[in-house]
C-alpha positions as CSV (number, residue, x, y, z in Angstrom):
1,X,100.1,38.5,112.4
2,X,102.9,39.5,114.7
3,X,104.5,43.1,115.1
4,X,107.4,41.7,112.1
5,X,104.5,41.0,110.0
6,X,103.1,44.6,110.8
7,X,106.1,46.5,110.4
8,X,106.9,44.0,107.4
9,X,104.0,44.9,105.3
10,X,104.6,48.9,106.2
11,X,107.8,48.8,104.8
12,X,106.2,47.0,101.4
13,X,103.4,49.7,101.6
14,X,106.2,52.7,101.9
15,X,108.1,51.0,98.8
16,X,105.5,50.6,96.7
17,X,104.1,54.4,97.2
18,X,107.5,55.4,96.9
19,X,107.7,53.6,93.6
20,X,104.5,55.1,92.7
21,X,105.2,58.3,93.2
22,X,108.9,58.3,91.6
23,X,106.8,57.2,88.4
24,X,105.7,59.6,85.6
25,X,103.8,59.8,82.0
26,X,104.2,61.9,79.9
27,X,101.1,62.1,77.3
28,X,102.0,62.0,73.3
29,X,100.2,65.2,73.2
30,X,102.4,66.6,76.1
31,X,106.1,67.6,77.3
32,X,106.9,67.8,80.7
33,X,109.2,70.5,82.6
34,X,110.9,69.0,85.8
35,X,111.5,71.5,89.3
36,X,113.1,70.3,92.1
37,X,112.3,72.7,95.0
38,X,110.9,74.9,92.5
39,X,114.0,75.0,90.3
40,X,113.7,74.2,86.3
41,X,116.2,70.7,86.6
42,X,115.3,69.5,83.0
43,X,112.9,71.0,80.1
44,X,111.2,69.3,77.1
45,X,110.4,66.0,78.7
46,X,108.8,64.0,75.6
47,X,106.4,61.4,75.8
48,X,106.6,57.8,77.9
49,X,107.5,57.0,81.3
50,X,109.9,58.5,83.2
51,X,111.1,58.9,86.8
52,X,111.5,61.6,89.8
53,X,112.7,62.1,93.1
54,X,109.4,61.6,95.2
55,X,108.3,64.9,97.7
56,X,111.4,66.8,96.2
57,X,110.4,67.1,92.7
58,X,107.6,68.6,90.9
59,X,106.4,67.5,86.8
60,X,104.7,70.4,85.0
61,X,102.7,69.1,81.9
62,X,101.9,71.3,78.4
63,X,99.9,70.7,75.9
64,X,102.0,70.9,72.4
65,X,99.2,70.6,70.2
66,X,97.8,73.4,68.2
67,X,95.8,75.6,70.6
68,X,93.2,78.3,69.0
69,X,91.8,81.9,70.7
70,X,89.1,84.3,70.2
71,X,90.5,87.9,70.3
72,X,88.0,90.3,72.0
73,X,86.4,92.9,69.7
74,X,88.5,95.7,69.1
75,X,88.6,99.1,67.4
76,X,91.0,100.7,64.5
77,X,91.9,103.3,62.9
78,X,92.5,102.9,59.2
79,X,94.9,105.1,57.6
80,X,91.9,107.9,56.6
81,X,91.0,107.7,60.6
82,X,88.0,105.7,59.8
83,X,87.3,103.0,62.8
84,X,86.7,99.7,62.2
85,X,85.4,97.3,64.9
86,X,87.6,93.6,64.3
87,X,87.0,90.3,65.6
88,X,90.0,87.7,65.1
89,X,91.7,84.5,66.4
90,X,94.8,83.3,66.7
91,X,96.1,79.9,66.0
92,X,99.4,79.1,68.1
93,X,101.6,76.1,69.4
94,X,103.8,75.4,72.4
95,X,107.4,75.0,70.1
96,X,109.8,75.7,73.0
97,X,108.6,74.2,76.5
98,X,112.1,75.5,78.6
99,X,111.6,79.4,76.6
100,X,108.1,78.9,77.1
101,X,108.0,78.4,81.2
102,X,110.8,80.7,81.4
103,X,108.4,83.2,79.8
104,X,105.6,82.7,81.3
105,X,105.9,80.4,84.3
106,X,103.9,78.0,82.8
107,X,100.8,79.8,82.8
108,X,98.7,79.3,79.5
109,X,96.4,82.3,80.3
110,X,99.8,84.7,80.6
111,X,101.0,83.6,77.3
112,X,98.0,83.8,75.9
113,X,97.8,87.8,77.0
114,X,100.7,88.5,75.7
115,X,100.1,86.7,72.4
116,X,96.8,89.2,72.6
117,X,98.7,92.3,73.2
118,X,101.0,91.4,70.3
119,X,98.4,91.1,67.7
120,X,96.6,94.2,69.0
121,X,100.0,96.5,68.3
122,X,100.2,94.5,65.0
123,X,96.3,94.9,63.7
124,X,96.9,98.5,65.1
125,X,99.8,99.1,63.2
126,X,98.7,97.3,60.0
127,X,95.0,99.3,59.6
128,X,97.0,102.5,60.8
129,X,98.5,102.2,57.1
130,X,95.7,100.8,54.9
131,X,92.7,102.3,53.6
132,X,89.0,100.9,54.7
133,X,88.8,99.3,51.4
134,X,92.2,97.6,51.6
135,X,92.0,96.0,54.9
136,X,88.6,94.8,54.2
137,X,89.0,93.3,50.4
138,X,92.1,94.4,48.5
139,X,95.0,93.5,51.0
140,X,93.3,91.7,53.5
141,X,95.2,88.5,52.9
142,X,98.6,90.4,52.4
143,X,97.8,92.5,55.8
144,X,96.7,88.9,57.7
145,X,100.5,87.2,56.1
146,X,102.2,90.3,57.5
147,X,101.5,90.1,61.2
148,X,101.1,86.7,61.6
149,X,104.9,86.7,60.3
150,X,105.8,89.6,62.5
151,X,103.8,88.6,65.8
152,X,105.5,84.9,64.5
153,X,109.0,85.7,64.8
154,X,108.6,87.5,68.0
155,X,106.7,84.8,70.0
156,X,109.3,82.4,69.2
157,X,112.1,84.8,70.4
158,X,110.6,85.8,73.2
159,X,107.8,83.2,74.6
160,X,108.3,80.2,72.7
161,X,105.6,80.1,71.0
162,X,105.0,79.3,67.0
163,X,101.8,81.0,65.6
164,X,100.5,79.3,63.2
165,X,97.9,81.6,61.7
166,X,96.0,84.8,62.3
167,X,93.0,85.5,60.9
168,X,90.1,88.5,60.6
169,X,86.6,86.8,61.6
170,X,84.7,89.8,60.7
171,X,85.1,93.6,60.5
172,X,81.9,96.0,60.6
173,X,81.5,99.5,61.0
174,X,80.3,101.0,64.7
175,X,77.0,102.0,65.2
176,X,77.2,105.9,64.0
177,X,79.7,105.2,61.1
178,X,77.4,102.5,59.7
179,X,74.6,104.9,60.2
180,X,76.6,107.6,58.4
181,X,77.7,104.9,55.6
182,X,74.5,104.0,55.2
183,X,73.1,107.5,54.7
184,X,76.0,108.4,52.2
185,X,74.9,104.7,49.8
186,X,71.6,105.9,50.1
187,X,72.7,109.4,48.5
188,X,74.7,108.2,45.9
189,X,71.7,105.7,45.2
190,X,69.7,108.2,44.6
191,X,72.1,110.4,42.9
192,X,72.5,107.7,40.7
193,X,68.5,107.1,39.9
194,X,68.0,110.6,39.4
195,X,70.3,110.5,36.7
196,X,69.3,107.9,35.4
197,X,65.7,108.9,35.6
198,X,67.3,112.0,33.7
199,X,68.8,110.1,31.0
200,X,65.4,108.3,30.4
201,X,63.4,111.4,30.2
202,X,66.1,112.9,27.4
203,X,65.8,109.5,25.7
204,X,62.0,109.6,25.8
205,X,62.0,113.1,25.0
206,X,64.2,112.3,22.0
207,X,62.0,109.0,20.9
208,X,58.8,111.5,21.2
209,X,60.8,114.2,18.9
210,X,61.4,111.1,16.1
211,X,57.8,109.9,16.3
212,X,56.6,113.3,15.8
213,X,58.8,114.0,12.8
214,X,58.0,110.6,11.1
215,X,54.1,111.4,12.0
216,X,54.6,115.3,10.2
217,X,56.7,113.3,7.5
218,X,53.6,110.7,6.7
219,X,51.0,113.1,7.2
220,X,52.7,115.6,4.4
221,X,53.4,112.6,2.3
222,X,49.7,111.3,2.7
223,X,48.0,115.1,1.8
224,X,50.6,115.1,-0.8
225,X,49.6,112.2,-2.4
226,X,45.6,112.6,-2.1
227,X,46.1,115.9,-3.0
228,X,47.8,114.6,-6.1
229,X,44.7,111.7,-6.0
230,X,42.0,114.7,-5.6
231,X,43.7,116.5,-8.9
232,X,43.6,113.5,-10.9
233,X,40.0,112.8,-9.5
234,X,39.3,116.2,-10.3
235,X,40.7,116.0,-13.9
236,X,39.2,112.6,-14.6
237,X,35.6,114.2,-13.4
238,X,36.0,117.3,-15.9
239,X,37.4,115.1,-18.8
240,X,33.8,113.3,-17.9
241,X,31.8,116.1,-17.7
242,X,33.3,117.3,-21.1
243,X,32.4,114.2,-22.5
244,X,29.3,114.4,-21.0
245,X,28.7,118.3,-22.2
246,X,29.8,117.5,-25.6
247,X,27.2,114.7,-26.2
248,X,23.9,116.6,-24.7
249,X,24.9,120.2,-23.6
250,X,21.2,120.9,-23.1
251,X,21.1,117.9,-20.2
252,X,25.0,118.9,-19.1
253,X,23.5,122.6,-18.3
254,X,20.5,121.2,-16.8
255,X,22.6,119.0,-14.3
256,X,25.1,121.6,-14.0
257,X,21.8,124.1,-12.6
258,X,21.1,121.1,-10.4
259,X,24.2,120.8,-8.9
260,X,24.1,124.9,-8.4
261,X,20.6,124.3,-6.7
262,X,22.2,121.6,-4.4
263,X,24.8,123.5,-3.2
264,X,23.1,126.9,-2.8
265,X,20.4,125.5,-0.8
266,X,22.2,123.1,2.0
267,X,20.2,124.5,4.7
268,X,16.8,124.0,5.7
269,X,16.1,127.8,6.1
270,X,17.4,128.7,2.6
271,X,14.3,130.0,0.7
272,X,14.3,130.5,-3.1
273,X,12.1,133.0,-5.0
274,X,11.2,132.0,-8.5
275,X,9.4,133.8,-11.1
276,X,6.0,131.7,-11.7
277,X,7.0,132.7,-15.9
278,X,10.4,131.5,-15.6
279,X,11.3,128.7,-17.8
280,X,11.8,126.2,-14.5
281,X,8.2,126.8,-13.1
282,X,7.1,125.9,-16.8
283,X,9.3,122.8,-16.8
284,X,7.7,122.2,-13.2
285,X,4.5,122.4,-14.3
286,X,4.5,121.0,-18.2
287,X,7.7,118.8,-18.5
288,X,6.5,118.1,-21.9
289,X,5.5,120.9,-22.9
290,X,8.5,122.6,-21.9
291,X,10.4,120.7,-24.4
């Protein structure tokens, strides 16, 4: 190949890099900034190819789709200067790519801190008027609305930036108020079981009161009615005996002296002194002659 050639196929090399590197794409996920010598020439480049001055101009790229960050753990003050350590994110989008360079040079990590200091002055401000039990059940939705609304409107004004949603991941106590929490539940749990340990011994006290009536009650009604048995026993026996006396008084007053023997002499030591002439020793020794 002769020097022509050479020189020929340097010139086709220069074009084609030249070509090359006048040649951009844009991603569909992406718009493109333009700087020539470091100067913002055009902003909001959308999607497809496009072309540049080669050497003298510069294409910066941005992701448009929706981006997400982890807050660091921070502590708040609630409105009874109770602290609260919270853990959110942040859910954001590139919406204006000239307000957003402007703001923040292009730099994700920038806009991202100030995006963090926003929703640290908002959380701040929004616990600073709630109660602990608010923030954490009652108007936890209403408090997340409110600042992402707030920290919203001044992204877009200032950065460019649309924030999509702002959410609490999780919100515990510190060490020594969980501690102290934990010890006041514990009181109130035993507060609670005393009284109703106290409430259990009046109710058993007052069941044991109603069982002792109702056994008095029954046991009066039961000696009231065997007494009333007893007397009719009793009555029966001495219509008996009458009977009894009236058809063979001499037997009746035999059995009658029998029955006196029986009770006066329960005991094995009782002695009984008897007349060896009496009528009984004669009965003992003659029955029939005694008659």
């Amino acid at each position: 190949m002769g020097p022509k050639g050479v020189v020929g196929l340097a010139g086709a090399l220069i074009v084609v890099l030249l070509v090359l590197s006048s040649v951009y794409i844009i991603p569909e996920t992406h718009r493109g900034v333009l700087l020539r010598f470091g100067e913002l020439v055009e902003t909001d480049i959308q999607a497809g190819i496009h072309f540049k001055v080669p050497v003298i101009d510069q294409v910066r790229e941005f992701d448009i789709r929706v981006l997400t960050m982890d807050l660091p753990s921070r502590q708040y003050l609630t409105v009874e200067k109770k602290p609260l350590d919270v853990d959110s994110y942040i859910a954001w989008k590139i919406r204006d790519v000239d307000q957003f360079y402007r703001a923040t040079g292009g730099d994700e990590f920038r806009a991202q801190s100030l995006l963090s200091s926003r929703v640290d002055n908002g959380l701040r401000d929004e616990f600073g008027i709630r109660t602990m039990v608010e923030v954490v059940s009652g108007q936890r939705d209403e408090l997340m609305h409110t600042l992402r609304d707030r920290v919203n409107q001044t992204a877009q004004n200032e950065f460019g930036i649309e924030v999509l949603d702002i959410r609490v991941k999780a919100i515990e106590f510190p060490g020594q108020v969980s501690e102290n929490v934990y010890r006041r539940m514990a009181t109130e749990r035993e507060k609670l079981a005393q009284e109703f340990r106290s409430r259990g011994r009046e109710l058993a006290e007052g069941i044991r009161a109603d069982a002792d009536r109702q056994r008095t009650v029954i046991l009066a009604e039961a000696f009231a009615q065997s007494e009333e048995t007893r007397g009719e026993g009793d009555g029966q026996a001495a219509r008996i005996y009458a009977d009894a006396y009236g058809s063979d008084a001499e037997f009746y007053s035999f059995y009658r002296s029998l029955q006196a023997y029986r009770n006066t002499f329960m005991s094995k030591d009782d002695i009984m002194v008897i007349d060896s002439n009496s009528a009984f020793m004669k009965f003992l020794n003659d029955p029939q002659g005694a008659r």
